[in-house]
C-alpha angles and dihedrals in degrees: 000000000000126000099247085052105055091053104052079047085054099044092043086053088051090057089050098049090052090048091042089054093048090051097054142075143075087331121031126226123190124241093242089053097045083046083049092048100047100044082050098059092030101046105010094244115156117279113224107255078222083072106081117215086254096065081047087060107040095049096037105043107023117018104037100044089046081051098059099037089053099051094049085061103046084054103043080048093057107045095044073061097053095053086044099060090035097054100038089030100218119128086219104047112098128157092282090063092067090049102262097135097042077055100048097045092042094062093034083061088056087056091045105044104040092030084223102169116189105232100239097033100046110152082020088057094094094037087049089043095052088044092053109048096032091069083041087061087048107039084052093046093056088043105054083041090058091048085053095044120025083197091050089225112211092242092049091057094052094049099049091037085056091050102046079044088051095042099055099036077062088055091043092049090057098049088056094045082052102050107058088174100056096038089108095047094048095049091049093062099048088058097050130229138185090206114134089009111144128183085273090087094038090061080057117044094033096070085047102058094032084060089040093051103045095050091047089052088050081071094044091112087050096053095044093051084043085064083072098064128286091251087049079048103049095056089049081066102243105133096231087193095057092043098048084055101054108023083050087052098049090050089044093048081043090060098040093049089052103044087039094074103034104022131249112334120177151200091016083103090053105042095042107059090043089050094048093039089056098053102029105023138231101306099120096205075068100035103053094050100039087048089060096049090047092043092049096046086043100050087045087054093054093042078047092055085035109062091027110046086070106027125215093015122072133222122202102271075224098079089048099060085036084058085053104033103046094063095044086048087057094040086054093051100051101042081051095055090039090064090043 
């Protein structure tokens, strides 16, 4: 199958699957009333007088809008993946590895705990808070691991990335262990869930990946001759310090972004760039945007499993992409070793 084609066929599956999870669930609402729905909040054409308020209401204000943030996510996870893999080559490195969601979840606890709300923020404290201190853990990580190494060797920015991530998932350990009336909450969030989300935080969010994204796929020529070695890489003329820098703080802004508004997701960042290298290639003006469409898609599947297996109950979408990733994790690692 050619190129051109595989991708219309993947775009056109992303579609499905958002309009899928906004179908189903404990009512269902057929695909020709949610299309009526949205042109007629979208454009003010006439609703039939067949679709009940109800319908109005589910798709409107609680399936749609969970769709599409979920689907942001699962791309903006995805691709932060993708670079990831790309820049420290390496098939098992992803934002967490440098610490982002032991970040994230570290300042969204001190929301939590001590309920502090920053006037003019308010509801978008805790996100604030997760972003914030998600790219801190980073920044600090890179730049103890530049101190260590002038050359900022792949290996030395994983290690270091792993002991800033262990060291503040101990602090925030303690601070759980510490706080018996927040445990639920805590533990919540570090599963991850879209539940109660409203447009409000796709307004926000949106503008923040789109920007993310594009300026990631401006260095897809850099990443894909990186892939050669960064001393192959270096005569072609690309500055891999200067590109590490800047392409391991986009997809680090990219995760916290993400988990800051929904909590910490995983493995979304590990299974989506192997599955798209697999059937598109390397070429990372493919493989960015493909891994967007296969991370959202993915990310709306497992929302979908989450909020519908135990009806009307919920589980963290977390735990589902935890079920699916884990294995593949561990398939990954050892048919690596095996070729070793």
């Amino acid at each position: 199958m050619k190129l051109s084609i595989k991708i219309i066929v993947y775009y056109l599956l992303g579609l499905l699957v958002l309009l899928i999870g906004v179908a189903l669930g404990s009512i269902y609402v057929p695909p020709g009333d949610i299309a009526a729905i949205v042109s007629s909040k979208l454009f003010s054409t006439e609703l039939p007088s067949s679709i009940p308020d109800v319908f109005v209401s589910i798709v409107w204000d609680l399936r749609l809008p969970r769709a599409i943030l979920a689907f942001i996510v699962g791309g903006a996870l995805a691709v932060s993946g993708a670079v990831m893999q790309s820049v420290l080559k390496n098939p098992l490195a992803s934002s967490y590895t440098l610490g982002v969601s032991s970040g994230a979840s570290l300042g969204a606890a001190f929301i939590i705990v001590t309920g502090f709300s920053i006037p003019f923020l308010k509801m978008f404290t805790l996100p604030a808070a997760g972003l914030s201190c998600g790219l801190l853990t980073v920044f600090l990580a890179v730049k103890f691991a530049s101190k260590m190494d002038k050359n900022l060797e792949n290996n030395t920015i994983i290690l270091t990335g792993m002991v800033f991530s262990l060291f503040v998932n101990a602090i925030l350990t303690l601070i759980t262990s510490m706080s018996g009336d927040h445990i639920k909450q805590l533990t919540f969030w570090q599963m991850g869930s879209f539940a109660l989300k409203d447009w409000s935080s796709i307004f926000i969010l949106f503008p923040i990946v789109l920007v993310g994204v594009i300026i990631i796929a401006f260095y897809s020529k850099e990443m894909d001759i990186m892939t050669f070695g960064e001393e192959q890489a270096f005569t072609m003329g690309v500055d891999v310090f200067k590109i590490k820098w800047i392409l391991l703080g986009l997809s680090a802004a990219l995760t916290g972004s993400a988990i800051s508004f929904t909590g910490v997701i995983g493995f979304i960042d590990l299974v989506a760039p192997h599955v798209v290298r697999k059937i598109f290639g390397s070429a990372h003006k493919v493989v960015i945007p493909m891994s967007w469409i296969f991370g959202g898609s993915f990310m709306v599947i497992c929302d979908l499993i989450a909020r519908t297996i135990i009806s009307p109950s919920e589980l963290p979408v977390g735990s589902i992409t935890a079920l699916i990733g884990a294995p593949f994790f561990a398939y990954v690692y050892f048919s690596k070793r095996k070729e070793l």
